[in-house]
KOLVOTOR-375284 format. One record per residue: residue number from 1; residue in three letters; x, y, z of N, C-alpha, C, O in turn. Coordinates in steps of 0.02 Angstrom, whole numbers. Example, Ala and Ser with C-alpha at 12.3 -4.5 7.8 and 13.67 -1.06 7.14 Angstrom:
2
(1,'ALA',(660,-284,390),(615,-225,390),(660,-165,390),(712,-166,423))
(2,'SER',(642,-112,354),(684,-53,357),(645,2,394),(670,57,402))
This chain:
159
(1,'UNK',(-2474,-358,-1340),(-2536,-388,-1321),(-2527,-418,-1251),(-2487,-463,-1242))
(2,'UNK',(-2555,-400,-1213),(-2576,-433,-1161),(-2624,-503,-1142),(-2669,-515,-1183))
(3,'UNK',(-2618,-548,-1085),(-2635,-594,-1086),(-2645,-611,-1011),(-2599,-643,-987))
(4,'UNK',(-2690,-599,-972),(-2708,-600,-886),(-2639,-580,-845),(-2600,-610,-808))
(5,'UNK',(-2643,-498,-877),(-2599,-464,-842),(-2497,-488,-870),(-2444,-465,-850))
(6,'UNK',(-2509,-537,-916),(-2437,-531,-940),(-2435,-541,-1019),(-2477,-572,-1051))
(7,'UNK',(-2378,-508,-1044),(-2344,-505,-1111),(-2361,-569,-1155),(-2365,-624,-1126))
(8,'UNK',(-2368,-567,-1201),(-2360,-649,-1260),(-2318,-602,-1275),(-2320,-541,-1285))
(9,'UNK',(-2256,-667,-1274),(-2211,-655,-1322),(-2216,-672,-1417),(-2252,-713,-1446))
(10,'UNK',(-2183,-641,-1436),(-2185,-672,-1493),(-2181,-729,-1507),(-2162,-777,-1474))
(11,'UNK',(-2214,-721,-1599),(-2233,-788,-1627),(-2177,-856,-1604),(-2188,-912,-1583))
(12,'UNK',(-2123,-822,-1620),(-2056,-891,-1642),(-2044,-895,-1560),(-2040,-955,-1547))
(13,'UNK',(-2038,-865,-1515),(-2035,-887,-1465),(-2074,-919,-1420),(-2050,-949,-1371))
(14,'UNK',(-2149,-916,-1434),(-2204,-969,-1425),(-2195,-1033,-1472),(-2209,-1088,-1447))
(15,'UNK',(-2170,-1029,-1541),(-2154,-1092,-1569),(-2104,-1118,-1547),(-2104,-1179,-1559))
(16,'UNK',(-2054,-1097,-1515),(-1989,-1150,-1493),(-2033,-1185,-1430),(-2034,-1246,-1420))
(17,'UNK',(-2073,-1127,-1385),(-2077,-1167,-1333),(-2151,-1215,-1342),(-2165,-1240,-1287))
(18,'UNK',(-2183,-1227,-1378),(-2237,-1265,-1422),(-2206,-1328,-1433),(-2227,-1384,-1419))
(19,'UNK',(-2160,-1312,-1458),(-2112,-1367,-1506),(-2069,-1402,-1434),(-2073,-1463,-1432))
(20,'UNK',(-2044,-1381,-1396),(-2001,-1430,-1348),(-2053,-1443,-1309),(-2037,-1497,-1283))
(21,'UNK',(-2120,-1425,-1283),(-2155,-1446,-1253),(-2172,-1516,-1283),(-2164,-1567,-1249))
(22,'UNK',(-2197,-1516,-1348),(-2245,-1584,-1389),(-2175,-1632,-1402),(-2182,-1692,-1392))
(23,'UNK',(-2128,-1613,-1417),(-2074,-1659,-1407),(-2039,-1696,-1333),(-2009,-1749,-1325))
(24,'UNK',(-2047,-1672,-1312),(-2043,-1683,-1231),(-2113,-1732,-1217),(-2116,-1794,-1214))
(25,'UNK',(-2156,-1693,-1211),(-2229,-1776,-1223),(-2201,-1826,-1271),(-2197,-1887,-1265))
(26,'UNK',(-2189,-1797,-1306),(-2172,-1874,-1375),(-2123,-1911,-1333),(-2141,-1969,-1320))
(27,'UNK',(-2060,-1892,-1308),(-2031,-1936,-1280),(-2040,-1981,-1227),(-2010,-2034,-1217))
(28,'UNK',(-2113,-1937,-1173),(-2127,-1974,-1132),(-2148,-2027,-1142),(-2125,-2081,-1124))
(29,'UNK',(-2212,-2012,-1181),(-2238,-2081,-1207),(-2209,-2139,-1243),(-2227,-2198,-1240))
(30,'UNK',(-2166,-2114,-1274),(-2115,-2172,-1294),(-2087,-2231,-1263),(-2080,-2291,-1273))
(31,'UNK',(-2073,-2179,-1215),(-2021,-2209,-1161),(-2077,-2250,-1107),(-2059,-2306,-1091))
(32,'UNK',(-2126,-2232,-1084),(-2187,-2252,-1030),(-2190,-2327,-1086),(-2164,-2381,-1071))
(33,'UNK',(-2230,-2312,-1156),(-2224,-2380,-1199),(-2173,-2425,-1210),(-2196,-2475,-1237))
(34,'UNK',(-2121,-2428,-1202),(-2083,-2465,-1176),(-2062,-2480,-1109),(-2029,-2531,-1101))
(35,'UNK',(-2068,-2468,-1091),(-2076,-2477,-1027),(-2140,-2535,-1008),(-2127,-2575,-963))
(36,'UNK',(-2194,-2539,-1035),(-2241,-2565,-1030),(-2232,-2619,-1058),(-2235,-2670,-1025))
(37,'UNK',(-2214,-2623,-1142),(-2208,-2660,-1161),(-2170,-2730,-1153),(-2187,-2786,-1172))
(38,'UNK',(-2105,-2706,-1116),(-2077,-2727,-1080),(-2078,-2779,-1028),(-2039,-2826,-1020))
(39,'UNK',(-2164,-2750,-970),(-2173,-2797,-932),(-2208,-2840,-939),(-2221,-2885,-899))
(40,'UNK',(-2229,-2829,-993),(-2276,-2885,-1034),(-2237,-2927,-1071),(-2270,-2936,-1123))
(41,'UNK',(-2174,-2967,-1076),(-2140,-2997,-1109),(-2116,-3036,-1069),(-2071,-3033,-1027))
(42,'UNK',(-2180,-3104,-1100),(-2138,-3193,-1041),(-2077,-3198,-1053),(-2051,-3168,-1100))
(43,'UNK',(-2046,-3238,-1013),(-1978,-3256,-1006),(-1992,-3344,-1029),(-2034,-3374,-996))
(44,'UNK',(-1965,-3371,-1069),(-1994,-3453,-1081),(-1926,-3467,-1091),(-1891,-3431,-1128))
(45,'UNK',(-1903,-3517,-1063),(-1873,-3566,-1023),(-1838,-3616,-1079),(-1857,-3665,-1047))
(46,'UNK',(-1814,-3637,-1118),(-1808,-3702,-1186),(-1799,-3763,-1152),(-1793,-3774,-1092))
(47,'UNK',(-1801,-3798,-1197),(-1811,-3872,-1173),(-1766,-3901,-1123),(-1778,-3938,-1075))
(48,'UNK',(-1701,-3873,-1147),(-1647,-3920,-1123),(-1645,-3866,-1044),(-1588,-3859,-1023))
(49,'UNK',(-1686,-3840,-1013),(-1677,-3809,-948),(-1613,-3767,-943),(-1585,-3759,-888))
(50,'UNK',(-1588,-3739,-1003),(-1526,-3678,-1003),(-1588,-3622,-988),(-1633,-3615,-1029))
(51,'UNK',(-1586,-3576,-913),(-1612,-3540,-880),(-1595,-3470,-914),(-1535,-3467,-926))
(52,'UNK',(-1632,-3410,-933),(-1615,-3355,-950),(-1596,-3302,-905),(-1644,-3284,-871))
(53,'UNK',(-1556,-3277,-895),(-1524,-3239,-829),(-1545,-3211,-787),(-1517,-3159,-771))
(54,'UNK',(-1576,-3223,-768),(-1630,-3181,-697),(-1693,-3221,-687),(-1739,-3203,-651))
(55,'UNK',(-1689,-3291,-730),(-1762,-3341,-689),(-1744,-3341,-632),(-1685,-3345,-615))
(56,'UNK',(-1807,-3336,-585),(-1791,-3371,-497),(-1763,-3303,-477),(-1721,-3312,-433))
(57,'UNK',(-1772,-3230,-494),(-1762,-3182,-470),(-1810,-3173,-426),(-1802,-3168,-365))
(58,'UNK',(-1868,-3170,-458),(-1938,-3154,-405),(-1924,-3167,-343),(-1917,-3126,-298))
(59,'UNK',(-1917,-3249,-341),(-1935,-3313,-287),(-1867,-3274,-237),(-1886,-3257,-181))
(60,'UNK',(-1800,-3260,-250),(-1737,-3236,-218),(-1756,-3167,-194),(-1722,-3139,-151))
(61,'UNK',(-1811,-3136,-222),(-1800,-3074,-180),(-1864,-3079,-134),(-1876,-3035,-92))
(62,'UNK',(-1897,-3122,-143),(-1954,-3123,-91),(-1940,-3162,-55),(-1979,-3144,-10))
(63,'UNK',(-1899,-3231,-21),(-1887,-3285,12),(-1810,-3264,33),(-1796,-3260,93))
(64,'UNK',(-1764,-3251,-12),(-1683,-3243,15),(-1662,-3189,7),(-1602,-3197,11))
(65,'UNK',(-1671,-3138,-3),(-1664,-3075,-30),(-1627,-3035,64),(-1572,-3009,74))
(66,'UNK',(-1683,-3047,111),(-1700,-3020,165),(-1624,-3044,193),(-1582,-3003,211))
(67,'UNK',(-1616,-3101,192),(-1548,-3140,248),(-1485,-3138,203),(-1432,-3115,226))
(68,'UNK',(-1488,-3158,146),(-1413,-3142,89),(-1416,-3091,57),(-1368,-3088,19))
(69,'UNK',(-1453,-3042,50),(-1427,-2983,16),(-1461,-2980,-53),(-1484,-3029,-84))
(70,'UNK',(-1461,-2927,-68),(-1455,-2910,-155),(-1402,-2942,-202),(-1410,-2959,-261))
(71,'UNK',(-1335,-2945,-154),(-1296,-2944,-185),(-1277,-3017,-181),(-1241,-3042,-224))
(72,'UNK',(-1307,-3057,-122),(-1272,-3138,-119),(-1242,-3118,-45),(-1255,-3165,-9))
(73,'UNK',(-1216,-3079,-17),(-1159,-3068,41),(-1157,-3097,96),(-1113,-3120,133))
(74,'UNK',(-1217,-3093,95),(-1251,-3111,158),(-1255,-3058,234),(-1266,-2998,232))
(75,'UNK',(-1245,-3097,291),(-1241,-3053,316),(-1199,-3089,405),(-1214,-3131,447))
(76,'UNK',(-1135,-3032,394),(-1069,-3082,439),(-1088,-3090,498),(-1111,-3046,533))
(77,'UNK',(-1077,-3163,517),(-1108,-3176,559),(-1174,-3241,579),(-1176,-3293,613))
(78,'UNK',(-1216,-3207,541),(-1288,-3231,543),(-1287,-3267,482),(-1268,-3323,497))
(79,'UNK',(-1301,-3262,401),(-1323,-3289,369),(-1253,-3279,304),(-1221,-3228,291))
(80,'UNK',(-1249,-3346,276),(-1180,-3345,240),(-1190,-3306,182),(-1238,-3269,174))
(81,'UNK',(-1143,-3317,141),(-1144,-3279,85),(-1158,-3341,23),(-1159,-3402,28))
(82,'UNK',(-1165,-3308,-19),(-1213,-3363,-74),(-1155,-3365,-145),(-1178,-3387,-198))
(83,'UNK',(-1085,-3342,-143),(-1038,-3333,-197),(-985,-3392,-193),(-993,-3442,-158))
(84,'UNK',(-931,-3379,-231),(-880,-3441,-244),(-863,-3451,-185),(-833,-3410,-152))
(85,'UNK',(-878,-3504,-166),(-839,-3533,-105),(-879,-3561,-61),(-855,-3604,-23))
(86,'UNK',(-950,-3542,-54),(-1000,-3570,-28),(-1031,-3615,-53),(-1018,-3633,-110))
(87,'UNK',(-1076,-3642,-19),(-1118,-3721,-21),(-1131,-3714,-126),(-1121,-3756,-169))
(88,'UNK',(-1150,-3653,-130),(-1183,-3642,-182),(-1163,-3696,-236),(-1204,-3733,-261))
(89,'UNK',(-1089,-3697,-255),(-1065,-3759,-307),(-1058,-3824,-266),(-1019,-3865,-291))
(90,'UNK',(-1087,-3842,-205),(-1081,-3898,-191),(-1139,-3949,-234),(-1173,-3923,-279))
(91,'UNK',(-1144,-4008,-221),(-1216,-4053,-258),(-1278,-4030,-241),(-1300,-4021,-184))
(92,'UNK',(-1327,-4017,-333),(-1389,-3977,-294),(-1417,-4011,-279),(-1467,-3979,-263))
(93,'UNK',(-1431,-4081,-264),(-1439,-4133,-220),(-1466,-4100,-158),(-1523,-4102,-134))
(94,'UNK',(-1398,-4061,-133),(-1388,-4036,-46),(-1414,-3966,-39),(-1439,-3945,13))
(95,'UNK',(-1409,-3939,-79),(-1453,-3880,-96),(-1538,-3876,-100),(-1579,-3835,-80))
(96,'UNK',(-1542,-3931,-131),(-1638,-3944,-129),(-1661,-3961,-64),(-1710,-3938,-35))
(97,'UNK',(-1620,-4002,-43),(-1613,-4020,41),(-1640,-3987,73),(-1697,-3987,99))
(98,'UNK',(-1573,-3934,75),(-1581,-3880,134),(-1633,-3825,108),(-1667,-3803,155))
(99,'UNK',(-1648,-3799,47),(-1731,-3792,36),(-1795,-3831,63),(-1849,-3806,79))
(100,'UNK',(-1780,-3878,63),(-1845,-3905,75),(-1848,-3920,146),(-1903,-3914,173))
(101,'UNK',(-1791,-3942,187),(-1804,-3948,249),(-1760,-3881,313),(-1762,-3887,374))
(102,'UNK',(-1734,-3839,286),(-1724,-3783,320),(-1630,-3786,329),(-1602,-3812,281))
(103,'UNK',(-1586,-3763,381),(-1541,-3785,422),(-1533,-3747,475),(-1550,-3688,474))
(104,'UNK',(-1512,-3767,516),(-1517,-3756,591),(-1427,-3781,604),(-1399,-3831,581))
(105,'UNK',(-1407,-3746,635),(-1332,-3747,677),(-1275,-3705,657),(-1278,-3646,641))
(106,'UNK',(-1229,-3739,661),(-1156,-3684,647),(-1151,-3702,574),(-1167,-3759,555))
(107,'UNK',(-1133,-3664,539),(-1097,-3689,459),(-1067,-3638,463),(-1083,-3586,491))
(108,'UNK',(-990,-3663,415),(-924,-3649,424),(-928,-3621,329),(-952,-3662,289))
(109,'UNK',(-903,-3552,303),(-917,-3530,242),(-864,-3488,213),(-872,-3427,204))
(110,'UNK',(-819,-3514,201),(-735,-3459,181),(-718,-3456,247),(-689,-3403,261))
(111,'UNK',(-726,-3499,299),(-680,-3491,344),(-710,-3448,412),(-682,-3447,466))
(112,'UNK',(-776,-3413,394),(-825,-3404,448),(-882,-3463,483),(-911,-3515,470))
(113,'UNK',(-876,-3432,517),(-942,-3483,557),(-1017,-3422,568),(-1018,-3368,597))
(114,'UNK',(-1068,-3454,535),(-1139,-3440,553),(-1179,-3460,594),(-1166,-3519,585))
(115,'UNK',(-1202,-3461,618),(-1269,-3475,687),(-1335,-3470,655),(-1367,-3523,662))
(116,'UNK',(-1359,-3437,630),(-1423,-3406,617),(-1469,-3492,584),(-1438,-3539,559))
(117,'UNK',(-1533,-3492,591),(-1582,-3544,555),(-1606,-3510,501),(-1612,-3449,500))
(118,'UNK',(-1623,-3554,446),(-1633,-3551,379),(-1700,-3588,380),(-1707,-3650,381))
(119,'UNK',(-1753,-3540,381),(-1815,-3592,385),(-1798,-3621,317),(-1751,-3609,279))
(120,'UNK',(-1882,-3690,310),(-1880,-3711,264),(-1918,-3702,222),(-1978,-3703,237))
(121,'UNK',(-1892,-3688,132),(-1954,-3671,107),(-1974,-3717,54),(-1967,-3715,-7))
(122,'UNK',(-2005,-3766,99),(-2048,-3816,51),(-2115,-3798,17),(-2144,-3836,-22))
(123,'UNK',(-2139,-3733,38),(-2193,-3727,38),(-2200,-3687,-46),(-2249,-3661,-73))
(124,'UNK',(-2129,-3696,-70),(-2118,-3691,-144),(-2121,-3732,-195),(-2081,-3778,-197))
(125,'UNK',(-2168,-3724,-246),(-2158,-3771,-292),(-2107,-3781,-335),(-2075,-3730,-344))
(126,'UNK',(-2078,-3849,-377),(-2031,-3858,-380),(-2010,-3832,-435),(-1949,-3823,-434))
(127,'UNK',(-2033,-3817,-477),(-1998,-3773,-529),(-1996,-3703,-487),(-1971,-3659,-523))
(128,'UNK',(-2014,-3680,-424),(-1993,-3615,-405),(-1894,-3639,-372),(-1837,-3617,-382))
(129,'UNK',(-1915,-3676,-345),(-1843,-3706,-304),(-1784,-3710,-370),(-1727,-3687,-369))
(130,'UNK',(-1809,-3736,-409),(-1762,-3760,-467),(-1727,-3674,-494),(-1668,-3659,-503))
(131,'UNK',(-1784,-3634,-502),(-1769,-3583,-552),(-1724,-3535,-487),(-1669,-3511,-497))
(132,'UNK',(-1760,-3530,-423),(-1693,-3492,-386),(-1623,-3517,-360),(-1574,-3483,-344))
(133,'UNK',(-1633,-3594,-359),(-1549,-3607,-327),(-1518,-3624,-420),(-1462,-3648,-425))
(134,'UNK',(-1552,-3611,-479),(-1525,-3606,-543),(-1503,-3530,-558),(-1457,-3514,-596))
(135,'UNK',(-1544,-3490,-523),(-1521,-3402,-513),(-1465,-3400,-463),(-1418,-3370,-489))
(136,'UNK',(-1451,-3419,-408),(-1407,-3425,-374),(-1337,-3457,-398),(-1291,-3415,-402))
(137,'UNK',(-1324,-3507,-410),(-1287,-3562,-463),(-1270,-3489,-502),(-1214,-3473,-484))
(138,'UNK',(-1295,-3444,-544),(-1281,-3429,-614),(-1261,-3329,-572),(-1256,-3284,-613))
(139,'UNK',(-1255,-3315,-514),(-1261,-3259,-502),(-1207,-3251,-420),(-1194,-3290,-374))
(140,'UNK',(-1189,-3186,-435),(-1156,-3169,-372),(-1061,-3225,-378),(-1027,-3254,-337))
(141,'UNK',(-1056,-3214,-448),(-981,-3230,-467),(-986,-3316,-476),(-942,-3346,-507))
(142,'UNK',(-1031,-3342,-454),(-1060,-3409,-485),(-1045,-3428,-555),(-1036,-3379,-592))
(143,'UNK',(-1038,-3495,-585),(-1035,-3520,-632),(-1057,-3586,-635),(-1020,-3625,-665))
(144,'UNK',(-1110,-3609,-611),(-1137,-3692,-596),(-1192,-3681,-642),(-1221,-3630,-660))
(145,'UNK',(-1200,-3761,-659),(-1248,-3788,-685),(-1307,-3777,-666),(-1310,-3773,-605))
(146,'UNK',(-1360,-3768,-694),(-1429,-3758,-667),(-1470,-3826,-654),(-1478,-3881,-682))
(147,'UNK',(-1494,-3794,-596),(-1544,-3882,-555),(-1600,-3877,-588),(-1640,-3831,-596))
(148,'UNK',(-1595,-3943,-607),(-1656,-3959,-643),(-1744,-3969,-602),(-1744,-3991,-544))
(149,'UNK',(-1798,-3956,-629),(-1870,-3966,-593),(-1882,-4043,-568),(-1916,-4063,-521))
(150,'UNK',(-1839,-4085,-621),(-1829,-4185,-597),(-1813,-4195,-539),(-1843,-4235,-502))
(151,'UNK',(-1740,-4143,-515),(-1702,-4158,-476),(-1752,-4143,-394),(-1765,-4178,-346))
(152,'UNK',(-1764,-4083,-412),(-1818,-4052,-350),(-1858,-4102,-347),(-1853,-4118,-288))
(153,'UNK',(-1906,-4148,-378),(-1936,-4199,-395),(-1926,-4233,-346),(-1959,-4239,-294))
(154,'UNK',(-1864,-4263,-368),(-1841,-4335,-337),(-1825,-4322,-259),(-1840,-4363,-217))
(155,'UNK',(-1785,-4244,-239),(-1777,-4250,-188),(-1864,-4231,-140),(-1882,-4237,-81))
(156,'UNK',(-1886,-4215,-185),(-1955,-4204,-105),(-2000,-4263,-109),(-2051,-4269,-75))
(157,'UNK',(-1979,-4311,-156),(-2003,-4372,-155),(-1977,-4412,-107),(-2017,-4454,-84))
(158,'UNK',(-1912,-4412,-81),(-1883,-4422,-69),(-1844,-4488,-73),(-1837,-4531,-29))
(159,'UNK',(-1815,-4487,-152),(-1770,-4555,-205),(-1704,-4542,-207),(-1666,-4579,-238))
């Protein structure tokens, strides 16, 4: 039998390829639904402010992402690196600080010196500040405590 100038193959060989076709959709959709489902799932926070591993991701790849990296590295030279040995485990005290009011000059970071300015980004609210230098703290070989939304508080209050 012919079919606009070509062969049908036989039955069972139209059924295998019937059959991996609708299975092949089935998987897509599966997979697209999760996927979806997925981005529809809040992230909520518990009381005691233990952060779930990637809060303050957003805020880090839209604000610090550009000058430290994906990875924290930074970039030699210009802007330090954000891992063990940097400001990062110093008091987040000094960390909200330099969020909120920028830094400007030389800083000295494993033994390099940087130049570059760090605008300031006050123009964040404080549970955004809290949840990325608490992503930072917890990422890029980090192991610190997470800053609390009080602490951000007190410092742009300035107590």
């Amino acid at each position: 039998m012919w079919y606009i100038g070509f062969p049908i193959p036989n039955s069972d060989f139209m059924n295998r390829i019937v059959n991996q076709l609708v299975f092949s959709a089935l998987c897509c959709l599966f997979f697209i639904s999760c996927q979806n489902s997925s981005l529809n799932k809040k992230v909520e926070v518990n009381v005691i402010n233990s952060l779930p591993p990637k809060v303050g991701y957003e805020v880090y790849s839209k604000y610090c992402f550009t000058c430290h990296q994906a990875d924290g590295s930074g970039v030699p030279g210009m802007h330090p690196p954000l891992g063990p040995g940097s400001w990062v485990g110093k008091d987040p005290k000094e960390l909200v600080a330099i969020m909120m009011k920028g830094l400007n000059g030389k800083v000295e970071v494993n033994g390099e010196v940087y130049k570059n300015f760090m605008p300031s980004q006050a123009q964040l609210a404080d549970e955004e500040i809290a949840n990325v230098l608490s992503y930072i703290r917890s990422s890029f070989g980090n192991n610190f405590d997470p800053v609390k939304v009080e602490l951000v508080k007190k410092v742009r209050s300035g107590k």
